[in-house]
Legacy VTK file of the C-alpha trace (Angstrom):
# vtk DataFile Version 3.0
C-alpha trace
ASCII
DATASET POLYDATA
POINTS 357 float
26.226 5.230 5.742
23.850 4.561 3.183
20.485 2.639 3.933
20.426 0.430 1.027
18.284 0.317 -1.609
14.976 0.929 -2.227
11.619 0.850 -3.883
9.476 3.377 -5.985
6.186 2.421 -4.846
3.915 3.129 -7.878
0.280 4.169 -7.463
-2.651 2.238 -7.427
-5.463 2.069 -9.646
-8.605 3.251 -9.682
-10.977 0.493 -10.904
-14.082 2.625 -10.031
-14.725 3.938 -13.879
-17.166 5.298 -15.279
-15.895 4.633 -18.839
-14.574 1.024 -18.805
-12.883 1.862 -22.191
-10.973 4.156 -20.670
-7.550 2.779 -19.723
-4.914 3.840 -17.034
-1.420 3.993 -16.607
-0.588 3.637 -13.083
3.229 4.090 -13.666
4.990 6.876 -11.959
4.941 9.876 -13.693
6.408 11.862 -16.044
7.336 8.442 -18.079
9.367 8.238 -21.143
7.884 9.353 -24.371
6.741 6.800 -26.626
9.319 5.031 -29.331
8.345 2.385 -31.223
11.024 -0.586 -33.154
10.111 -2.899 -35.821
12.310 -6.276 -36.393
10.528 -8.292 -39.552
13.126 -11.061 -40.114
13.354 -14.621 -41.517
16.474 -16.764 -41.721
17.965 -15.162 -44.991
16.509 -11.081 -44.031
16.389 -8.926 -40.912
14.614 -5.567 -41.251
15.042 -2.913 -38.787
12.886 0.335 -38.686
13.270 2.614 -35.669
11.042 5.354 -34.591
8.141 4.256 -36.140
5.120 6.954 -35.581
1.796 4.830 -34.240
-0.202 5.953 -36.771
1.997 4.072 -39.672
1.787 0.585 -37.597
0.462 -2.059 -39.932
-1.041 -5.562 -38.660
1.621 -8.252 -39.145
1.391 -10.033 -42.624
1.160 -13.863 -42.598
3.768 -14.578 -44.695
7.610 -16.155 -44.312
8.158 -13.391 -41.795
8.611 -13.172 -38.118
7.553 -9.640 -36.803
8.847 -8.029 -33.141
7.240 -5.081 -32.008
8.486 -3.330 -29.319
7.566 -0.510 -27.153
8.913 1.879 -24.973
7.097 4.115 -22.777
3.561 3.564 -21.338
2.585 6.991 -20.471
0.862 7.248 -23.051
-2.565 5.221 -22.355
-4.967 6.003 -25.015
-2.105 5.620 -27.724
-1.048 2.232 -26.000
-4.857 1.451 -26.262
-5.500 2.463 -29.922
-2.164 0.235 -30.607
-3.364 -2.679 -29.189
-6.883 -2.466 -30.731
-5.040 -3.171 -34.029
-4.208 -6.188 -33.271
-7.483 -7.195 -31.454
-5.433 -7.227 -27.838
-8.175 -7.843 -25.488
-9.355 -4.892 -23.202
-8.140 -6.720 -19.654
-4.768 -7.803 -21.626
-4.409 -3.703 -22.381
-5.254 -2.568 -18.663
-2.537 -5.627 -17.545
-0.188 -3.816 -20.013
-0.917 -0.481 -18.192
-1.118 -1.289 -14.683
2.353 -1.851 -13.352
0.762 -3.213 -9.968
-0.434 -6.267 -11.978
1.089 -9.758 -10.396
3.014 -11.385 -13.130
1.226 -13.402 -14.860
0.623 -15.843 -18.138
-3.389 -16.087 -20.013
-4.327 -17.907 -23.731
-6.078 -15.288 -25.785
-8.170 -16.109 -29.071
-5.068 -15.651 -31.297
-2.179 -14.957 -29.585
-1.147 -15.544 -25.413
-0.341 -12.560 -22.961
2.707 -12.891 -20.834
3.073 -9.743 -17.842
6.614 -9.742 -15.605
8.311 -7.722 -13.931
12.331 -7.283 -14.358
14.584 -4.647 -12.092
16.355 -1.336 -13.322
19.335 -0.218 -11.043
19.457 3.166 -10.456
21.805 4.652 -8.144
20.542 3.816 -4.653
17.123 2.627 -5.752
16.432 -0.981 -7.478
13.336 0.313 -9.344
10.756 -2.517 -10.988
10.079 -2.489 -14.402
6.773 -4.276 -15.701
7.363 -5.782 -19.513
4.122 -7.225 -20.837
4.506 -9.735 -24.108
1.894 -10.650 -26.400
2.910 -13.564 -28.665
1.395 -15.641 -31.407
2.659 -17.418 -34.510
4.687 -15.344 -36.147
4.526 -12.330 -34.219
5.889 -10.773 -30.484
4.966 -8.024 -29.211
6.743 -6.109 -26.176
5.945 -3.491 -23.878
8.335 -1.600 -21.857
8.097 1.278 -19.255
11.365 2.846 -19.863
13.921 2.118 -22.599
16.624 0.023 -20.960
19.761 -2.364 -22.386
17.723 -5.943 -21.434
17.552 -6.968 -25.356
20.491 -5.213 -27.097
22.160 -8.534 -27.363
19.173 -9.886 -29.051
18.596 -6.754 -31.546
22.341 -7.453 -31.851
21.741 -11.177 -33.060
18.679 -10.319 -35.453
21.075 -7.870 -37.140
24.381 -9.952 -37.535
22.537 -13.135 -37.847
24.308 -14.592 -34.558
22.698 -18.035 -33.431
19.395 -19.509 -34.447
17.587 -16.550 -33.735
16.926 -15.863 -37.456
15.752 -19.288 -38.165
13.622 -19.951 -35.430
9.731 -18.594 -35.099
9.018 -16.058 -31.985
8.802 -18.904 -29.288
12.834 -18.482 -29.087
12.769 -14.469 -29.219
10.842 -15.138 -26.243
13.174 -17.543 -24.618
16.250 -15.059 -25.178
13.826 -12.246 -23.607
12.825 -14.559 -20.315
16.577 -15.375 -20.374
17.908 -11.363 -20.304
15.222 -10.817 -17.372
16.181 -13.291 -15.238
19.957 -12.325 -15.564
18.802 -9.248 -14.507
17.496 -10.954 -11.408
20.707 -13.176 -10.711
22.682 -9.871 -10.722
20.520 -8.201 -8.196
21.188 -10.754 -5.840
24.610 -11.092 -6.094
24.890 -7.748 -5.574
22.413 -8.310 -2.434
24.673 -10.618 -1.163
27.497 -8.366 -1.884
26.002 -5.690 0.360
25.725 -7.766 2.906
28.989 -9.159 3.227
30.699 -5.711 3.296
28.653 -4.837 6.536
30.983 -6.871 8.294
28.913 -7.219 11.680
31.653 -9.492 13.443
34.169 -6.399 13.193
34.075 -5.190 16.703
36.323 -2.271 16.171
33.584 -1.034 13.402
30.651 0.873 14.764
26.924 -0.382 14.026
24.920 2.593 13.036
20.503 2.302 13.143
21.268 2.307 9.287
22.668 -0.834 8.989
19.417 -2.324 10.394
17.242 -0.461 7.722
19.181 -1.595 5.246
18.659 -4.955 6.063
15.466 -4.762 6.168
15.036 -3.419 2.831
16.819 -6.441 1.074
14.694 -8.901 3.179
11.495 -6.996 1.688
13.141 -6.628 -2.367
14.383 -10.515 -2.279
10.734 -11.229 -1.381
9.425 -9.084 -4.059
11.669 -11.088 -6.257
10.755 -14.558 -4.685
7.025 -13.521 -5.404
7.921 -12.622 -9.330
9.896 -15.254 -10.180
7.063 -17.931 -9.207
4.669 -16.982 -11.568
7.453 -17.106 -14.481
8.513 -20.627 -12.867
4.276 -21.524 -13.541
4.494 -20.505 -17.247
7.477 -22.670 -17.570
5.237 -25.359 -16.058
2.690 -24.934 -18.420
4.912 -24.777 -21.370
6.575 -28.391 -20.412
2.860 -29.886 -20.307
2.853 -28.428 -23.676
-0.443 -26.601 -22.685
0.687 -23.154 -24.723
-0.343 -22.946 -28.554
2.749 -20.824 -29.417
5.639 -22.603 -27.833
6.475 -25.530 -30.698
7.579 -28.507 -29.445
11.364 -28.402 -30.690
12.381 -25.168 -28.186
10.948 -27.259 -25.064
14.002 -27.749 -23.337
14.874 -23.746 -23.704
11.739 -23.210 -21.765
12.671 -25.852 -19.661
16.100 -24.441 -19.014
13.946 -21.062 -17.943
12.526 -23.142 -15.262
16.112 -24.649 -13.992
17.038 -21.028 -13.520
13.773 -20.288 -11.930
14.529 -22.641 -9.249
18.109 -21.676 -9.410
16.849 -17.873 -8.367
14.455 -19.337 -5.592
16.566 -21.057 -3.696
19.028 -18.433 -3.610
16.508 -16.056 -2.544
15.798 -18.750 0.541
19.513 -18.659 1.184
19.763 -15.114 1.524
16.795 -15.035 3.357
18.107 -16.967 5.560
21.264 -14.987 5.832
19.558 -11.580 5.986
17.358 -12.984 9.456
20.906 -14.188 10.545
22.273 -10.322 10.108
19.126 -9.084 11.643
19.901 -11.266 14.979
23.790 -10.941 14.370
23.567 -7.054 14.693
20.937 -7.221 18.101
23.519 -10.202 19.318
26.419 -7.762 18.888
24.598 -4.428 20.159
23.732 -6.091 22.813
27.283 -7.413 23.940
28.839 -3.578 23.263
26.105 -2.967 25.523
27.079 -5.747 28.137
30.883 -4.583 28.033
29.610 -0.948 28.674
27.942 -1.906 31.652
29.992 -4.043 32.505
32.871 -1.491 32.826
30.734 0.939 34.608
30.035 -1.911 37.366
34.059 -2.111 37.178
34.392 1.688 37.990
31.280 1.831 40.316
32.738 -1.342 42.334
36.048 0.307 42.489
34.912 3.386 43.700
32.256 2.696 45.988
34.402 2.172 49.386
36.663 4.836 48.362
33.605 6.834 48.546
32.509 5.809 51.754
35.881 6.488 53.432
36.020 10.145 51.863
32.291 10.339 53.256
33.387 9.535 56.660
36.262 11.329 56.803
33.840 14.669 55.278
31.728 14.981 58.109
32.784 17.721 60.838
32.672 16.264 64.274
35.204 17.314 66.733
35.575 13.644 68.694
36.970 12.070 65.488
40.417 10.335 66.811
41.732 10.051 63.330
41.895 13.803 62.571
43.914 14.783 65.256
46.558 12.334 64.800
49.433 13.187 63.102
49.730 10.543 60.317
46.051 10.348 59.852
45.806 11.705 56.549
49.091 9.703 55.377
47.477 6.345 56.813
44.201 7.670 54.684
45.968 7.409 51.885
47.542 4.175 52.122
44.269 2.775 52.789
42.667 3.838 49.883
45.577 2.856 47.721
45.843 -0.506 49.216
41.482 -0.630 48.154
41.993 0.479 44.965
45.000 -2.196 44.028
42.789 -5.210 46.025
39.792 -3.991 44.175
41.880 -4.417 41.102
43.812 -7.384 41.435
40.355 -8.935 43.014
38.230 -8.515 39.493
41.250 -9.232 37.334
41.427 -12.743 38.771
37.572 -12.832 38.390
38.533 -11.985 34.577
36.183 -9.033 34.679
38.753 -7.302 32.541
LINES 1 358
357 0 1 2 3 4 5 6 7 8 9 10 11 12 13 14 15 16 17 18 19 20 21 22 23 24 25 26 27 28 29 30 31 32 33 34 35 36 37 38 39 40 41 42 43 44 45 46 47 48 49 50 51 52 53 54 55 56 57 58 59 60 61 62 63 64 65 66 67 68 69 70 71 72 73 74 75 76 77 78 79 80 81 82 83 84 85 86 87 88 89 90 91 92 93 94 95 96 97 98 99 100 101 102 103 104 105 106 107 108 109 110 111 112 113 114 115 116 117 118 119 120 121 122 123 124 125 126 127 128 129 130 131 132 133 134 135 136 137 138 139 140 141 142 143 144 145 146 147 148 149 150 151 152 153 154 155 156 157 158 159 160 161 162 163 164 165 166 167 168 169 170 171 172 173 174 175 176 177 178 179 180 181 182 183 184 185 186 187 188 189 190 191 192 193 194 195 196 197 198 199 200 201 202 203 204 205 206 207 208 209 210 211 212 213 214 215 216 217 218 219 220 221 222 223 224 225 226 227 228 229 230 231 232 233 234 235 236 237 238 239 240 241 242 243 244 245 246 247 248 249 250 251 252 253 254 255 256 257 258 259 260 261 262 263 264 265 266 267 268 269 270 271 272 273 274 275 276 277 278 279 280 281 282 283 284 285 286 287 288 289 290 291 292 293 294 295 296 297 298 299 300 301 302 303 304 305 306 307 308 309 310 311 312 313 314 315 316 317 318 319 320 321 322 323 324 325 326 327 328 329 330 331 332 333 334 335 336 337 338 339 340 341 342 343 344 345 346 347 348 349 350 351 352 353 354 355 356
């Protein structure tokens, strides 16, 4: 049986530097190679240019134009730096971007705001966290990704075939439709949390309960409180955008940012039900080891009682003295046997109307 899924435990990093302009990816290793997408669109135009080269990355003009940048790969630190430097990215916003152990979290920069969250990639047996770090500002996103992954297509799908408002509206709603594809993300993981632990089944008591079963509990208790601890800080942002305390979130997409926070609390109190559920399992599968236990013992005790004066006539009957009336008389082994059978079917009719068995 399998054990569930697991985490990828990045490494930390080392803060100790002796160059503080030197900047660390703290990713696992070997990453994805670099690839970089340009969307420039406006209401009546969407251009797409793939595989763009960092070198040929020009600043974003301020003209009629909304400009997405996004990145994939991170492995790449120096070339992630030299990136952000072009668009005056501050130097903690480009170590956030790097270090995939940063807590999610949302900062106002001179210019544009920083957004850093984490989203899941399923792979195989392993839920595996991604870290995607946004920088946003008036006419501009831009998007970093560890590994290329399927989270936006529908978007890239919209910009192309002019589907929606997407065209028409400025950035702020690109990053609604982003926040909105993550946290999908996060509702499926659940479900299929709660998926895996209805098929253990724990009240079948013709199905055997392996050590497993326990691990892989505890592995969902620890991943739904990875995702309790991510979604908060999204859930804050949200917070912040409804006091209308962010420069780049106009007024007129409010309520999709306020939506983002519905589902927020949507995803938290699911994570408290199975929560709940998952300590129920944990004490469910000790409840029901320790019956198959009881009934194990219980039938020994069964056997043992049984057995017991059985034993002691057979012990009596074993030891070699010569004055023993019984073994010279001619029906003493017959009347031997009768006794024990009459025992044994007392014994038995005694603990079946005790409703031992």
């Amino acid at each position: 049986m399998e054990t569930g899924k697991t985490f990828r435990k990045p490494p930390l990093l080392n803060r100790k530097k002796t160059d503080p302009g030197k900047f660390i990816f703290t990713g696992n290793k070997p990453a994805e190679e670099l690839d970089i997408q340009l969307f420039k669109y406006n209401k009546g135009d969407c251009i797409e240019t793939k595989n763009i080269s960092p070198s040929s990355i020009e600043s974003f003009q301020n003209d009629n134009f909304n400009y997405w940048l996004n990145l994939y790969g991170l492995n790449d630190s120096d070339t992630i730096a030299s990136i952000c430097s072009r668009f005056d990215i501050h130097n903690l916003a480009i170590q956030d971007i790097l270090d995939v152990n940063q807590r999610p979290k949302f900062q106002e920069f001179e210019g544009y705001s920083f957004l850093t969250l984490k989203s899941i990639v399923p792979l195989n047996n392993e839920l595996v966290t991604e870290q995607i770090s946004i920088v946003f500002g008036k006419n501009f996103l831009i998007s970093f990704q560890e590994r290329k992954a399927d989270f936006f297509e529908h978007l890239r799908f919209r910009l192309r075939e002019d589907k929606g408002i997407i065209r028409e509206s400025n950035c702020d709603y690109l990053l609604y439709g982003m926040l909105e594809s993550i946290l999908d993300n996060y509702f499926r993981t659940l479900d299929q949390l709660e998926s895996d632990l209805e098929n253990l089944n724990l009240t079948d008591t013709k199905k055997e309960l392996l050590p497993n079963t326990l691990v892989m509990i505890e592995n969902h208790k620890k991943f739904v409180h990875f995702i309790q601890k991510s979604i908060l800080p999204l859930k804050e942002f949200s917070q912040i955008v409804e006091r209308q305390e962010s420069k780049y979130i106009e007024k007129k997409n409010l309520k999709y940012f306020l939506e983002i926070k519905d589902l927020c609390l949507t995803l938290l109190d699911s994570c408290d039900i199975l929560q709940s559920s998952l300590e129920s399992s944990t004490n469910l599968f000790f409840s029901v080891q320790g019956h198959r236990m009881n009934q194990v013992m219980k039938t020994l005790t069964i056997v043992s009682t049984i057995f017991i004066p059985l034993t002691f006539l057979t012990g009596i009957y074993g030891m070699n003295f010569h004055n023993m009336p019984e073994i010279q008389w001619k029906y003493g082994y017959a009347a031997l046997w009768l006794l024990i059978v009459l025992i044994f079917t007392g014994m038995v009719l005694y603990l079946k109307k005790m409703k031992w068995f």
